[in-house]
C-alpha positions as CSV (number, residue, x, y, z in Angstrom):
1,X,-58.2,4.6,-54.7
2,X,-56.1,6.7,-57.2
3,X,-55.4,4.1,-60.3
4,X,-51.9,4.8,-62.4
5,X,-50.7,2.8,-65.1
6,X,-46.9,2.0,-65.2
7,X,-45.3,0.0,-68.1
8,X,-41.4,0.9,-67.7
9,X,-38.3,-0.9,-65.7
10,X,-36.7,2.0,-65.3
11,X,-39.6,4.2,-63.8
12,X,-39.1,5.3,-59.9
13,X,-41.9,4.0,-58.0
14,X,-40.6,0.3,-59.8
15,X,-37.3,0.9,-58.8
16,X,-38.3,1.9,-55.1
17,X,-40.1,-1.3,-54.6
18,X,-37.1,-2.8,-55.6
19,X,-35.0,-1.3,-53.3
20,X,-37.7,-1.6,-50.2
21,X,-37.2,-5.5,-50.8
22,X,-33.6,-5.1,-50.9
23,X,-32.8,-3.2,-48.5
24,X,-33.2,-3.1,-45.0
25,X,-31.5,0.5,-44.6
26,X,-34.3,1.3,-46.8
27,X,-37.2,0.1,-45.2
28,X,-35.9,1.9,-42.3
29,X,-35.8,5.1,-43.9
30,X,-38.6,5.1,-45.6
31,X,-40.6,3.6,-42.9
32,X,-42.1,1.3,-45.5
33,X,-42.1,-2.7,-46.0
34,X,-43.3,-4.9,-49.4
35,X,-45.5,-7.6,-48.9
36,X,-46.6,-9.9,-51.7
37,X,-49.7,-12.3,-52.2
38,X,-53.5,-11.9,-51.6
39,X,-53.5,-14.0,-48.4
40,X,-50.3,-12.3,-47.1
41,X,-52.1,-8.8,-47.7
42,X,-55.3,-9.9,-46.2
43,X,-54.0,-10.9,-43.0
44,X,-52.0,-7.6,-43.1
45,X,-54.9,-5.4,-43.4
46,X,-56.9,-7.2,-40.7
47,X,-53.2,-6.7,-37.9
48,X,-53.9,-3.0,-38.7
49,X,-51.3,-1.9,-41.2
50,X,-51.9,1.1,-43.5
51,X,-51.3,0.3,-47.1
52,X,-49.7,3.3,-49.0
53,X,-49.3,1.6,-52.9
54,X,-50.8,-1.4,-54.2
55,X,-48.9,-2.7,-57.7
56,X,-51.3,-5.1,-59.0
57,X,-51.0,-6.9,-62.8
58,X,-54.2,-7.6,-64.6
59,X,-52.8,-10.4,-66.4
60,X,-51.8,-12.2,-63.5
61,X,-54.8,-11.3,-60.9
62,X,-57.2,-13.4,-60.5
63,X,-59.6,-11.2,-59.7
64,X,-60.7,-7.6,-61.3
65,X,-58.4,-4.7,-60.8
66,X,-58.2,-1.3,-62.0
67,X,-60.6,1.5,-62.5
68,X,-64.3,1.0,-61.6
69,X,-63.1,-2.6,-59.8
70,X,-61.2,-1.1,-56.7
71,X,-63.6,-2.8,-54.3
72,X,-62.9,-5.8,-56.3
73,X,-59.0,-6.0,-55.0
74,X,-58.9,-6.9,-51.4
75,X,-62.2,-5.2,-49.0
76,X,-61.3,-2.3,-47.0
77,X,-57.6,-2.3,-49.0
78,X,-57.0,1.8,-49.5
79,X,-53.6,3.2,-50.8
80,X,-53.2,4.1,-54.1
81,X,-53.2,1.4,-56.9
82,X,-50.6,1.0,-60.0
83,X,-51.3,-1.7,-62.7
84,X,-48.4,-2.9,-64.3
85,X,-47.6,-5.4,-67.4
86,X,-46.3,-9.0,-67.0
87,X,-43.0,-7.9,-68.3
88,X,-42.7,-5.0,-65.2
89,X,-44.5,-7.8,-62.2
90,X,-42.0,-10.3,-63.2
91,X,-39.4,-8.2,-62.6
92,X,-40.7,-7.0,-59.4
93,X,-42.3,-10.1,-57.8
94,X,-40.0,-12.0,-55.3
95,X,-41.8,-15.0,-55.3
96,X,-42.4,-17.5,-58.3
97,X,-45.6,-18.6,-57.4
98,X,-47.7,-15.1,-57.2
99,X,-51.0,-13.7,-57.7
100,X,-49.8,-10.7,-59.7
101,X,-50.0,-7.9,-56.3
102,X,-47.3,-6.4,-54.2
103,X,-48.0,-3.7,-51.6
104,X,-46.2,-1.0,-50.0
105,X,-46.7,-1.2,-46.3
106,X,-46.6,1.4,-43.6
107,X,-44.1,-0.2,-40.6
108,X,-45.2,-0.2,-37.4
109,X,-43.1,-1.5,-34.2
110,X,-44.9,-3.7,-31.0
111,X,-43.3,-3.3,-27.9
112,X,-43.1,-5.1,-25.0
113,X,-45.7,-2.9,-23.3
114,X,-48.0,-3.3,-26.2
115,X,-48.5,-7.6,-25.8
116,X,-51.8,-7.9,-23.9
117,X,-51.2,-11.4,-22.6
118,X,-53.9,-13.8,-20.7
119,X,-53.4,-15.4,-17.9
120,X,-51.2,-18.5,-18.8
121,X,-49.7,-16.9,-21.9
122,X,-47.3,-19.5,-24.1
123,X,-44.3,-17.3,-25.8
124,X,-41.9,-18.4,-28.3
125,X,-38.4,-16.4,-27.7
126,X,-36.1,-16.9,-30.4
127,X,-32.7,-15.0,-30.0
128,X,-30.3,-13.8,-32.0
129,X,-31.8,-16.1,-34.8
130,X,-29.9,-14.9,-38.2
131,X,-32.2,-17.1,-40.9
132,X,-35.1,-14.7,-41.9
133,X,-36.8,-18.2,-43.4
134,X,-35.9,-19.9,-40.1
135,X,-37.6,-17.0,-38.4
136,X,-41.0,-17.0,-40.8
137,X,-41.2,-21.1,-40.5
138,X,-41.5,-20.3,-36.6
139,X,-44.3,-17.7,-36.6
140,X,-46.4,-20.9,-39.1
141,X,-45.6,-22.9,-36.1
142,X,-46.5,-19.9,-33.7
143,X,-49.6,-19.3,-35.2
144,X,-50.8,-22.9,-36.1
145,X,-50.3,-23.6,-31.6
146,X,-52.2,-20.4,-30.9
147,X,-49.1,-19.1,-29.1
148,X,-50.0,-15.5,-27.3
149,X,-46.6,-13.6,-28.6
150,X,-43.1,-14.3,-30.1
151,X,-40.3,-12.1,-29.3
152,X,-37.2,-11.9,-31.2
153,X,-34.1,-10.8,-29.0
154,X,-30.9,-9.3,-30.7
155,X,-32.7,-9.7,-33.8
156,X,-29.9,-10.3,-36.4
157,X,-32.7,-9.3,-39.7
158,X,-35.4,-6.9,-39.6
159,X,-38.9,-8.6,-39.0
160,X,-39.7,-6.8,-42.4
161,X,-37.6,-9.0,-44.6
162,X,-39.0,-10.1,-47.8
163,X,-37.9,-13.9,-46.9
164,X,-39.4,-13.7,-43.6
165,X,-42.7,-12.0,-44.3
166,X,-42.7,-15.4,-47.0
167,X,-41.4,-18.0,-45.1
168,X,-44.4,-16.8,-42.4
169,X,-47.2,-17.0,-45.1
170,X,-48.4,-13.8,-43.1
171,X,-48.2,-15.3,-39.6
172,X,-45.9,-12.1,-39.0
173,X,-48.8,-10.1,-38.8
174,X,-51.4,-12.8,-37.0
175,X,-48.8,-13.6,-33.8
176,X,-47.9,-10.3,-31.8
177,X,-44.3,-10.2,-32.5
178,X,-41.8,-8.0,-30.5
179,X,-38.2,-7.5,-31.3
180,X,-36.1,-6.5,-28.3
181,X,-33.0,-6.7,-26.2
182,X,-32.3,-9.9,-24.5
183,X,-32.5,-8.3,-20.9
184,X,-35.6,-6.4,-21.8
185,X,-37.2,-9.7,-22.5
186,X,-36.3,-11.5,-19.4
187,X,-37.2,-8.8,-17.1
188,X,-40.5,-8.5,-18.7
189,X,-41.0,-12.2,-18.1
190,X,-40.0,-12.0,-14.6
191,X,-41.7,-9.3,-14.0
192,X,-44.5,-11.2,-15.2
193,X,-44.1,-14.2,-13.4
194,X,-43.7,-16.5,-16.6
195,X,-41.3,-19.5,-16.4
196,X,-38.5,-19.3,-19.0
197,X,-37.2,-22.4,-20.4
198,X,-34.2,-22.4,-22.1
199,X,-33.8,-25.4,-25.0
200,X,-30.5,-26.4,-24.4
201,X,-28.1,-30.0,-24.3
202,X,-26.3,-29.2,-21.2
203,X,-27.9,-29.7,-17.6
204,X,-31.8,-30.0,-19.1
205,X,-34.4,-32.5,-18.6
206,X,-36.6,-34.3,-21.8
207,X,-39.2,-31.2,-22.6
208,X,-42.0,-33.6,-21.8
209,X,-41.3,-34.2,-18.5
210,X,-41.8,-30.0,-17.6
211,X,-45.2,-28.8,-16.9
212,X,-45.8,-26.0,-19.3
213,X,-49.7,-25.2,-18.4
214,X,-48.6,-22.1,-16.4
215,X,-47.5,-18.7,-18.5
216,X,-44.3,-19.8,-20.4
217,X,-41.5,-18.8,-22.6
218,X,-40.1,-21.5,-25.0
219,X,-36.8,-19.7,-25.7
220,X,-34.2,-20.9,-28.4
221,X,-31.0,-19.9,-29.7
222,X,-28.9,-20.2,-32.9
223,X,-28.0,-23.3,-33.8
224,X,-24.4,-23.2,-33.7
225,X,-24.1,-21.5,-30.5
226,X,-27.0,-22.0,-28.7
227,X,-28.1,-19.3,-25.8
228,X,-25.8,-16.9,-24.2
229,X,-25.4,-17.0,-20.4
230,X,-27.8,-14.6,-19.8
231,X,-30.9,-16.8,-20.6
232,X,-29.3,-19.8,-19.2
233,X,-29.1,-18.2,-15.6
234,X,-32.6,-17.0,-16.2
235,X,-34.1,-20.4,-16.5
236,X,-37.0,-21.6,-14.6
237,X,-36.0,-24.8,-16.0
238,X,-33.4,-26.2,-18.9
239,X,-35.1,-28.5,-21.6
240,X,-33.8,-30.8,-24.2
241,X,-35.2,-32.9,-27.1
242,X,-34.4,-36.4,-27.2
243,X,-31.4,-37.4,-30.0
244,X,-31.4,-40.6,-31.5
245,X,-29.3,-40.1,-34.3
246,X,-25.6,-39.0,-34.7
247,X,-26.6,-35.6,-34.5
248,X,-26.9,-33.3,-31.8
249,X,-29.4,-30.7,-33.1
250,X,-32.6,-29.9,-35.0
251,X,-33.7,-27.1,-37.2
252,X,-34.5,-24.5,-34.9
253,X,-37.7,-24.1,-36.7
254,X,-38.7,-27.7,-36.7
255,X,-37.3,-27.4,-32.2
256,X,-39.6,-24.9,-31.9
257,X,-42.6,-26.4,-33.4
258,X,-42.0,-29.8,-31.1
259,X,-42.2,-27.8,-27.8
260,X,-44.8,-25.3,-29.1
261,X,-47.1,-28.5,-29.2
262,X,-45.8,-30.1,-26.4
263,X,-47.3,-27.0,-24.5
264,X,-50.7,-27.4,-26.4
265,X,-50.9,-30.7,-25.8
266,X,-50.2,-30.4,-22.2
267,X,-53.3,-27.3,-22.4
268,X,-55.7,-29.3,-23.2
């Protein structure tokens, strides 16, 4: 690894990494994402990703950095690496509670085609979901019920957002995650002879009474409008969550993590 020293605000490679956590335009463009925290980076490295710059603060690390220590950083992490002073990391770091490293990350985009599935995958399908932190806090859940793939249809945030990439504690890169059209999604799941059922008030029956041992898609909307038709007609079966309260609704994150469960308990 090539080691640089920056010290300034104002110099470009700071001000880049600024804008890649910005911007999603950005990230597009540049074909680049930022992710932040040793764990985060680790699980990163071990999806596949290429690592192009590591920013790393020596007074924050707690672990050797810099010249003669690059083995020291994160094993098999290659890219090249740029300390920087307290004064620049603070002004860089999106998250209070860090570990003094940010890295610039290559993108790279699953596809439907790409999912190798078993034989009675569960899927969480989230669409149209807007919340990036809603998004991260149901890849946790994903990844915490060993669920085979999440796709996000008519994503309304890049899966590369700084929020979500948090919110996920790195679970972005440990479940398969797909973002697609609505339509593609269905067909493939038709295709693939996997019931779809659709969380939803109207017409539904309590989630615990469905058998969800076969291949199955747990699919959820936003939670002020729900799911549009087109996943409603494509239902295997409509489910519901029992409501004791006032309220008709739950976090979608905290929905999705009941049936997720429901499935594994039901597995095993």
């Amino acid at each position: 690894m090539r080691t640089e020293v920056i010290t300034s605000n104002q110099n470009p490679k700071i001000k880049n990494l600024l804008l890649l956590q910005e911007k999603s335009k950005a990230r597009r463009e540049q074909g680049l994402f930022v992710v932040e925290g040793r764990r985060e980076l680790e699980h990163c490295l071990e999806a596949g990703y290429t690592v192009r710059t590591v920013f790393v603060c020596p007074e924050i690390a707690r672990w050797p950095v810099g010249a003669g220590h690059d083995e020291a950083v994160i094993p098999g992490l290659t890219g090249d690496l740029i300390e920087i002073p307290e004064t620049v990391y603070r002004k860089v770091a999106y998250r209070e509670s860090t570990e003094g490293i940010i890295a610039e990350v290559e993108c790279k985009s699953l596809t439907l085609e790409d999912l190798r599935l078993p034989e009675n995958p569960l899927i969480m399908v989230l669409e149209s979901v807007e919340k990036p932190g809603n998004l991260g806090a149901v890849l946790r859940s994903a990844d915490a019920a060993g669920a085979d793939a999440v796709l996000i249809c008519d994503p309304l945030t890049d899966l590369y957002n700084p929020n979500l990439i948090r919110a996920s504690i790195g679970a972005i890169f440990t479940v398969p995650t797909v973002a697609c059209s609505s339509a593609d999604a269905i067909a493939f799941l038709q295709a693939k002879g996997i019931q779809i059922l659709t969380a939803q008030l109207q017409d539904s029956s309590f989630y615990y009474e469905v058998d969800m041992r076969r291949g199955t898609a747990l699919v959820m909307g936003t939670e002020s409008t729900g799911l549009t038709s087109a996943w409603r007609k494509a239902a295997s079966a409509h489910i519901r969550i029992p409501m004791l309260g006032r309220l008709d609704s739950l976090n979608v994150s905290v929905s999705a993590a009941i049936l997720l469960f429901e499935a594994v308990r039901q597995r095993q």
